[in-house]
C-alpha positions in Angstrom: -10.8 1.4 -18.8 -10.2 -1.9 -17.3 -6.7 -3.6 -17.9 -5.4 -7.3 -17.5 -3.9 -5.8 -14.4 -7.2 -5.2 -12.7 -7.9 -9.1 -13.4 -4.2 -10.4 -11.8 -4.6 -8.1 -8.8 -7.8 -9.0 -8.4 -7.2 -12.9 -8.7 -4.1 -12.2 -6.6 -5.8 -10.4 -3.7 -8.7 -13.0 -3.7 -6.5 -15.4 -2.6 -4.7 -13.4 0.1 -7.7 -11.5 1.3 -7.6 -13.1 4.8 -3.5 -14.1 4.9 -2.7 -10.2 4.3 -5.4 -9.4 7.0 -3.5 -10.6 9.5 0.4 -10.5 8.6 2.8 -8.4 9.9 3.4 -6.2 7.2 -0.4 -5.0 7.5 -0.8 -5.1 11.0 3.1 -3.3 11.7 1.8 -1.3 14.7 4.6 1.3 14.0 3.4 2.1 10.3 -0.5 2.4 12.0 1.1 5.0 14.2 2.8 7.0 11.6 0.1 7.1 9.6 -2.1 8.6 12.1 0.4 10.8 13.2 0.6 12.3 9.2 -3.3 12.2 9.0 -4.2 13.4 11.9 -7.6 13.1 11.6 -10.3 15.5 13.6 -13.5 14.2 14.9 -15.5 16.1 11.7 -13.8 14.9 9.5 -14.7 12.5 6.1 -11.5 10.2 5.8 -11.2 7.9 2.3 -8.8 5.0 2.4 -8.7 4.0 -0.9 -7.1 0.2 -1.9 -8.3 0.1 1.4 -8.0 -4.1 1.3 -9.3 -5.3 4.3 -9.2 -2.0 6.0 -7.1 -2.1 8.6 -5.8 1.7 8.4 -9.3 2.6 8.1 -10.4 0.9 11.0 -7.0 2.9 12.8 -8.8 5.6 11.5 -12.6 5.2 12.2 -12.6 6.3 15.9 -11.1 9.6 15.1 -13.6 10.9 12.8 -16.8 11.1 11.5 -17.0 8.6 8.8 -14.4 6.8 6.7 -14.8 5.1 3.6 -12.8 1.8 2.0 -12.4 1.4 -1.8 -11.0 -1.5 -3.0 -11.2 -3.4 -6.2 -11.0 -7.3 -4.9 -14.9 -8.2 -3.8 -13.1 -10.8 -1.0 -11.2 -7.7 0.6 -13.9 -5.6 0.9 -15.7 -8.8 2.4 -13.3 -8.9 5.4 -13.5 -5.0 5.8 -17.1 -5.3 5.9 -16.3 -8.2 8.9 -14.0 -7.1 10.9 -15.7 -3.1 11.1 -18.6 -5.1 12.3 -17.1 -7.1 14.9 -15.2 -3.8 16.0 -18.9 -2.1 16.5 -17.3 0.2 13.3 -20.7 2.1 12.8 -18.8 4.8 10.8 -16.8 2.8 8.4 -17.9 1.9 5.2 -16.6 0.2 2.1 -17.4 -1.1 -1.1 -15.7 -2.4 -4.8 -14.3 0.3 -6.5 -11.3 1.3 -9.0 -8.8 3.6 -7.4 -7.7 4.8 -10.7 -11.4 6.0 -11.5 -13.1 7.0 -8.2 -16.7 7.2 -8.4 -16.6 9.7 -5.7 -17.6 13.8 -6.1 -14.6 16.1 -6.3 -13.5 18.0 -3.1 -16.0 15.5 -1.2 -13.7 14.4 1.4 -11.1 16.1 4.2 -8.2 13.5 3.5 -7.5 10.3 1.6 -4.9 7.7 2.5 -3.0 5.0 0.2 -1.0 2.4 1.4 0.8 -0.4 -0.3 -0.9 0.2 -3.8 1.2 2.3 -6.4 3.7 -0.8 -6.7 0.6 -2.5 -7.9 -1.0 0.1 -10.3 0.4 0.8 -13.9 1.1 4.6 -14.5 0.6 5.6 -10.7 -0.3 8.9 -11.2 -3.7 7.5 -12.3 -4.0 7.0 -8.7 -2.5 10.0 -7.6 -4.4 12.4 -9.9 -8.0 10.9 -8.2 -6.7 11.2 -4.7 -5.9 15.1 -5.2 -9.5 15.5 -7.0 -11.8 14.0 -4.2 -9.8 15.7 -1.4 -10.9 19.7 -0.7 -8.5 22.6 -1.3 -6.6 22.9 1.9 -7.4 18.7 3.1 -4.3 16.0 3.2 -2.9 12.8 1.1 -1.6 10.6 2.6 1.1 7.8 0.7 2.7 5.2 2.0 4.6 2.6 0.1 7.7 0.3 0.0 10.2 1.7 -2.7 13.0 0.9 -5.0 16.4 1.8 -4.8 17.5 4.7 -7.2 20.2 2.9 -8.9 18.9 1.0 -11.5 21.0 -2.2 -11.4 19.4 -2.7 -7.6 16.0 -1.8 -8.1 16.0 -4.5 -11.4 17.1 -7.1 -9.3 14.7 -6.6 -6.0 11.4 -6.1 -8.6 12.2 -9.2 -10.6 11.8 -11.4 -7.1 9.1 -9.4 -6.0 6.8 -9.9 -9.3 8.2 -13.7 -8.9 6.3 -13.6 -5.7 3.5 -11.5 -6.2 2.5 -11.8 -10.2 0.3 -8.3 -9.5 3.7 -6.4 -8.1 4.3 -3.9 -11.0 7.0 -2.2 -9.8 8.3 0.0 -6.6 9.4 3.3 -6.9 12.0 5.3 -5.8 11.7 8.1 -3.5 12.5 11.1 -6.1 10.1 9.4 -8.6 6.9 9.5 -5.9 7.9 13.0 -5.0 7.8 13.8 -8.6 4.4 12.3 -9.5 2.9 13.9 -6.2 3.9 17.1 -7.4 2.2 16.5 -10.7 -1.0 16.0 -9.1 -1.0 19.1 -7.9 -0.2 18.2 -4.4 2.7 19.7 -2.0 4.9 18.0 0.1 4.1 18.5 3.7 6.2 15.7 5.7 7.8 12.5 4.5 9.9 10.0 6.1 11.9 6.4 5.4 11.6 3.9 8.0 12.6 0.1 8.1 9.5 -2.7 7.5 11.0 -5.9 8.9 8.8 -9.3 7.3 9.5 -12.9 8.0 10.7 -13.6 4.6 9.3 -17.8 4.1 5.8 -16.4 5.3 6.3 -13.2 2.5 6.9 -15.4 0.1 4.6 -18.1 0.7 1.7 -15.2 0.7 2.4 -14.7 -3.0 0.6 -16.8 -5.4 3.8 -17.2 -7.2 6.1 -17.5 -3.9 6.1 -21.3 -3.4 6.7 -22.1 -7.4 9.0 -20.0 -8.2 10.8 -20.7 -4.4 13.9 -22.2 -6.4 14.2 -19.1 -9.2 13.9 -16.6 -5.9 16.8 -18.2 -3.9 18.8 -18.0 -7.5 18.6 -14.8 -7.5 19.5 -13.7 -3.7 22.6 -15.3 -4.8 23.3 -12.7 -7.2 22.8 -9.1 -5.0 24.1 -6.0 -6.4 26.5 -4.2 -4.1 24.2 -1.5 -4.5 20.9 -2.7 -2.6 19.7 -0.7 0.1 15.9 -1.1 -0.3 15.5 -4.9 -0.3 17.7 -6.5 2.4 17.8 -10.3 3.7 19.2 -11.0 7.3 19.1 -14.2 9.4 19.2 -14.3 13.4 18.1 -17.3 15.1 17.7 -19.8 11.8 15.2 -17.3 10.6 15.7 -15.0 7.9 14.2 -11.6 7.1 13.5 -9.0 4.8 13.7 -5.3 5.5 12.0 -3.1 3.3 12.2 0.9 3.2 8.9 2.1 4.0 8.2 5.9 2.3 5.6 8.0 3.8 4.3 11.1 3.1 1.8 13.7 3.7 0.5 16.1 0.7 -1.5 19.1 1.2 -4.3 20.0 -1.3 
């Protein structure tokens, strides 16, 4: 069932296909190791990085395993994938346009699957979720990882609303006991989780967004009006430049 979602993330994602390839948020080398370090992938092994976007875990990935393979739903991401496993002599990565929500995959068909930065994009997450826990065998690993949303509700109203002025296919970050709680009804258990800090120049993360550089005046409006209560969505300035911290959730789930 296709939804007017699909159609804004995939209008979105066309046109930062090549700017997310490259920013700092993607490429965070610390993230890349943590997620390797939850995976940890053997040589055997069929890995599945699903929203896979231009495939930079996957490419992480590639050299410790057999064969990985990238699903994404934006043609233009799986276009730079396609690149950039190439010019990295990739042999064993593949990708191609899919829906994450509805996998054409077979059931128990790979080791471990690995999402990152896509429930805040997908309505009813445990869509997602429910596909990752079916294509992964009894006994392989999940792998999440995204930003989340503070718990108390007058924060987490406050950071979503600039981050869907930014980024119109943003649906909304979740916190940390809601992902726990959607895992579990998947059917997958908790194996290892941690929070760790995802520091972004905040003009180039908001000048990525399709929305960013109209709604630059309603954004700075409302930084002026912070809950107390924000943890998960922080600005800072040092040297004339300001940035924002995000709290990074990942996790590993066994099958």
């Amino acid at each position: 069932m296709r939804l007017m979602q699909d159609d804004t993330i995939i209008s979105e994602f066309t046109l930062q296909a090549e700017s997310f390839n490259t920013s700092t948020a993607a490429q965070d080398g610390r993230t890349l190791d943590e997620l390797m370090r939850l995976a940890s992938p053997g040589a055997e092994e069929r890995w599945l990085e699903v929203a896979c976007g231009s495939g930079i875990v996957s490419r992480r990935i590639a050299p410790a395993v057999r064969e990985v393979h990238g699903v994404d739903m934006t043609p233009a991401m799986i276009e730079v994938a396609r690149r950039e496993a190439a010019a990295a002599g990739l042999s064993n990565a593949t990708f191609a346009v899919g829906d994450a929500t509805a996998l054409e995959l077979p059931t128990a068909g790979v080791d471990g699957a690995i999402t990152r930065f896509s429930m805040h994009h997908i309505p009813a997450p445990i869509r997602l979720l429910g596909e990752l826990a079916r294509v992964v065998r009894p006994g392989g690993r999940v792998i999440l990882a995204d930003h989340v949303a503070d718990p108390e509700a007058d924060a987490a109203a406050w950071s979503q609303e600039i981050e869907r002025l930014r980024d119109p296919s943003h649906w909304a970050c979740l916190p940390v006991a809601r992902l726990r709680q959607l895992g579990a009804r998947a059917g997958l258990q908790l194996d290892d989780e941690q929070l760790i800090p995802l520091v972004l120049d905040f003009d180039d993360w908001v000048q990525r967004g399709s929305g960013g550089p109209g709604a630059r005046a309603v954004i700075e409006r409302q930084l002026d009006h912070r809950p107390d209560s924000v943890e998960c969505f922080q600005i800072t300035e040092r040297d004339g430049r300001r940035f924002l911290e995000l709290q990074l959730w990942l996790s590993r789930w066994q099958r």
